[in-house]
N, C-alpha and C positions, 0 to 999 in steps of 0.2 A: 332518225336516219338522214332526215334531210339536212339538218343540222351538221350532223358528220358528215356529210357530201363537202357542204359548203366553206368547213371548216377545211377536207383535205383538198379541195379545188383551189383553196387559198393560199394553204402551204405550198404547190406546187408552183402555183405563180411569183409567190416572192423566191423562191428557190431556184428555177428556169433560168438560166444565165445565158440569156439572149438579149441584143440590140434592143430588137423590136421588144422583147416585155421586160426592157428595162424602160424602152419610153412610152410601154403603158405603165408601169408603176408609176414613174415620175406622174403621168399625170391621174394617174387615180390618187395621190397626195395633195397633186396641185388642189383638187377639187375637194378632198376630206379633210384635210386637215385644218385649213381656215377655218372651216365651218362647225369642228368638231369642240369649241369650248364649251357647249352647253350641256355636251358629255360629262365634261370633268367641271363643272359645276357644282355638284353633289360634294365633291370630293374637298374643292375648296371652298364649302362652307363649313366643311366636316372638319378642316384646318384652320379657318378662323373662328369656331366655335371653340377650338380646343386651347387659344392663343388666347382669349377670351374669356376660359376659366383661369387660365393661369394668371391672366392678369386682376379676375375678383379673386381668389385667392390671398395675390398679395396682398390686393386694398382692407380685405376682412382679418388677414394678418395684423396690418399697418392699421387697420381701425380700434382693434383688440387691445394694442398696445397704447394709443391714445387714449381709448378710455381705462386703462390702468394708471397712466401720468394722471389723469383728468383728477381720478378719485384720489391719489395721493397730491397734488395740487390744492385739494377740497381741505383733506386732513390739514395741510400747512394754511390755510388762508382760515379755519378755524381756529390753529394754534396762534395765527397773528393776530386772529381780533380780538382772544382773550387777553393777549399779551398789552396790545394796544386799548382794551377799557381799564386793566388795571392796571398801564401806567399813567391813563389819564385819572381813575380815582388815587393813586399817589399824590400826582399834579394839583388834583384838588384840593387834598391833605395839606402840601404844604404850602397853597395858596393862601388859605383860610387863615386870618388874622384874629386871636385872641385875645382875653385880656392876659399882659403880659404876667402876670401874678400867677396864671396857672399854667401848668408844664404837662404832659401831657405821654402817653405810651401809646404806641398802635398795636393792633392785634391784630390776627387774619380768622376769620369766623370759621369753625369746623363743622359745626352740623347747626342743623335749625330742629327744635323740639317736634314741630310735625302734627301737635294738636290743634284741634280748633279748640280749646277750653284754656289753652295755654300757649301764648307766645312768647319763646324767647329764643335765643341761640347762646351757643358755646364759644367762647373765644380761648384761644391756646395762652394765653398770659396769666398768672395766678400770681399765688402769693407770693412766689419767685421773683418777682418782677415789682411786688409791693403794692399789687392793686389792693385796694380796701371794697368792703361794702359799702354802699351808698354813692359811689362817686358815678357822673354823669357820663354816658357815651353818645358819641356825635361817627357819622359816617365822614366826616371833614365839610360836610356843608352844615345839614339840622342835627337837632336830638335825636337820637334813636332809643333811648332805655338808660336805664342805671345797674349799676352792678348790685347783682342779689345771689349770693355763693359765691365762696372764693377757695380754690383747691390748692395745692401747691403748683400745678403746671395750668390749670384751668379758670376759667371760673365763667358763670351765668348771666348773660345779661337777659333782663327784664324787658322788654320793648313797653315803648308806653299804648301801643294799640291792644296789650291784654288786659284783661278785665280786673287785678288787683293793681292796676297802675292810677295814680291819684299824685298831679303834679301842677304845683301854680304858678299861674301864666300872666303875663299881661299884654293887653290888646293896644295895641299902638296904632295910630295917634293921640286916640281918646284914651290912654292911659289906664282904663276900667281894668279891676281885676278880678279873676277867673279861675274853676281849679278845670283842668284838663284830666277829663275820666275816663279810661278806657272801656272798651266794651264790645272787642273783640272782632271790630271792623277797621278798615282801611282810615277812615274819617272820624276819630274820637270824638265824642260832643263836649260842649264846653257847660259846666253848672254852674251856681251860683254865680251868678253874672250881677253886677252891682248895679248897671243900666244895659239892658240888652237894648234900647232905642240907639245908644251911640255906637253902636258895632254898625258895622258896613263889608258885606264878603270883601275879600281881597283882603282886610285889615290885616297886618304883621303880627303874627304872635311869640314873643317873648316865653321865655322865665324869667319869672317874678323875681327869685333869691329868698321869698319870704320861708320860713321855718328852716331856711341856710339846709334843702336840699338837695337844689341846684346853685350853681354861680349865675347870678342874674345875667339876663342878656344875652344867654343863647338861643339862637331862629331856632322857634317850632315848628311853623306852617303858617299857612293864612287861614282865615277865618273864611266861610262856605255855609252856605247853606244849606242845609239837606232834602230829604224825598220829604220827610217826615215832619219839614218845617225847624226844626230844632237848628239850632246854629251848632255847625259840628269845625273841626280844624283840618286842610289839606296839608296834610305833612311835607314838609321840608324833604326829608328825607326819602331816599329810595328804598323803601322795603322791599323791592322785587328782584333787588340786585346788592346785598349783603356781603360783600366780600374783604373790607380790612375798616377795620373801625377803630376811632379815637378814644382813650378810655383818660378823662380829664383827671389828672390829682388835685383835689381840693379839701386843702387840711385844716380848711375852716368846715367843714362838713358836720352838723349834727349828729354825734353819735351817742345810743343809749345804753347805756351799758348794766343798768338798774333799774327794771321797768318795774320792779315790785314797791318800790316805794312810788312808784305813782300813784299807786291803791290804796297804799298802807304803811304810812312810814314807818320806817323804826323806832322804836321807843328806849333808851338804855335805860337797863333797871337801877332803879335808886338805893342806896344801903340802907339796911334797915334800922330804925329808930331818924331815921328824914323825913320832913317834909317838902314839896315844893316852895313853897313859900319862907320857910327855916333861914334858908341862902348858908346850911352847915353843913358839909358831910366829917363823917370818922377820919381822924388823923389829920385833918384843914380845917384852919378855921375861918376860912377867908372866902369870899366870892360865891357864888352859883355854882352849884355840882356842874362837873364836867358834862356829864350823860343829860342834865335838864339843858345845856347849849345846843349840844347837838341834837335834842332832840325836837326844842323851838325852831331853830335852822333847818330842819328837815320839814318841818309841819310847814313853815313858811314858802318853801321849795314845791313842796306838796301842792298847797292851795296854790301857788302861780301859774307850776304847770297843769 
């Protein structure tokens, strides 16, 4: 009630249209109103508080959207640094000097075998393209493997860090030679060594050329020594980063194509009423049966290899 009193004593006074309380309002303003900002205080924080979300707001907008540039930004600057190692392993490629006799294809590696009993990888180049088995592949710096299956669009290379890889090396300076064995680690060890006192880690390992393998004179790795004492080889090459490999043609390349007469040569049979020794057969009367030549020439071939 008092409240209502004070409320209608009030409306009366601003309503009174008189001199005198017009020059009491005036100065009951003069005196409240200056004084009254702490009234509306509330009001305008309540207004810069609202000014204030509007403006995080926008920033968590404008942040939103920077970190969606940020993450496609990321995607493009990983498109560039593959683009950029694989034009540098090109640049390698076609830095690397040969001997000029052999000519060479590249391949881009599609999968890698995945076992630990078995390393090799796939390369998209086959017999399409005239790869052979036996011939040697290089990443454009060291050796990496030799070709072992050959598909029409495919074929297998071998790495020589798997455990049937068996390939001879020679150690430079000292010239000693070596066969590089695989065995299913990063660091192949080196066997038969003619003088392991003249190796020194760091030494340059070569292919040999010998049993016309390899083409002499492609970088292995260096010579290291290992946990285990044994002299093993740091490869040349980057196994951990496999992506377009040299696959050398070399058509001096040992290939066997009759492994049964290495056991057991062939004998042609002689006609009958001959003897070895005779030098008759039926129908000639002249020379050595045909079948006794080829079959000395093969025994000979035999006991060589």
């Amino acid at each position: 009630m008092l409240l209502v009193v004070l409320l209608f004593a009030a409306f009366l006074v601003w309503r009174i249209d008189n001199p005198r309380m017009e020059r009491f309002r005036a100065a009951v303003v003069d005196r409240v109103v200056p004084s009254f900002s702490w009234a509306m205080m509330p009001v305008a924080k309540i207004v810069e508080m609202a000014g204030d979300f509007q403006s995080y707001q926008k920033i968590y907008e404008q942040n939103q959207s920077l970190r969606r540039d940020l993450r496609r930004m990321k995607a493009w600057k990983e498109a560039a640094l593959q683009l950029e190692q694989e034009n540098a392993k090109l640049l390698d490629l076609n830095k690397v000097r040969l001997d000029p006799k052999l000519t060479y294809i590249t391949g881009v590696v599609l999968a890698d075998s995945g076992s630990p009993f078995r390393q090799s990888v796939l390369l998209n180049i086959g017999a399409r393209d005239g790869i052979v088995d036996g011939w040697a592949v290089t990443d454009g710096l060291g050796l990496v493997g030799r070709i072992s299956g050959v598909g029409r669009n495919t074929s297998r290379v071998i790495l020589l860090t798997d455990s049937s890889s068996r390939i001879p090396v020679t150690i430079q300076p000292s010239g000693q030679r070596a066969l590089l064995s695989g065995d299913n680690s990063s660091r192949p060890p080196l066997d038969f060594i003619e003088n392991p006192d003249a190796l020194r880690p760091g030494d340059r390992v070569v292919s040999s050329g010998d049993g016309k393998v390899f083409p002499p004179g492609l970088l292995v790795g260096q010579v290291t020594l290992g946990p285990d004492g044994r002299l093993r080889v740091r490869l040349a090459a980057d196994y951990e980063r496999l992506e377009f490999l040299r696959v050398l043609r070399n058509q001096t390349v040992e290939r066997l194509t009759d492994t049964g007469s290495l056991l057991i040569p062939e004998r042609t049979a002689r006609p009958a009423g001959t003897s070895p020794g005779d030098g008759t057969s039926p129908g000639t009367g002249t020379g050595m049966a045909a079948g006794d030549a080829v079959s000395q020439r093969q025994e000979a071939q035999g006991g060589g290899q």
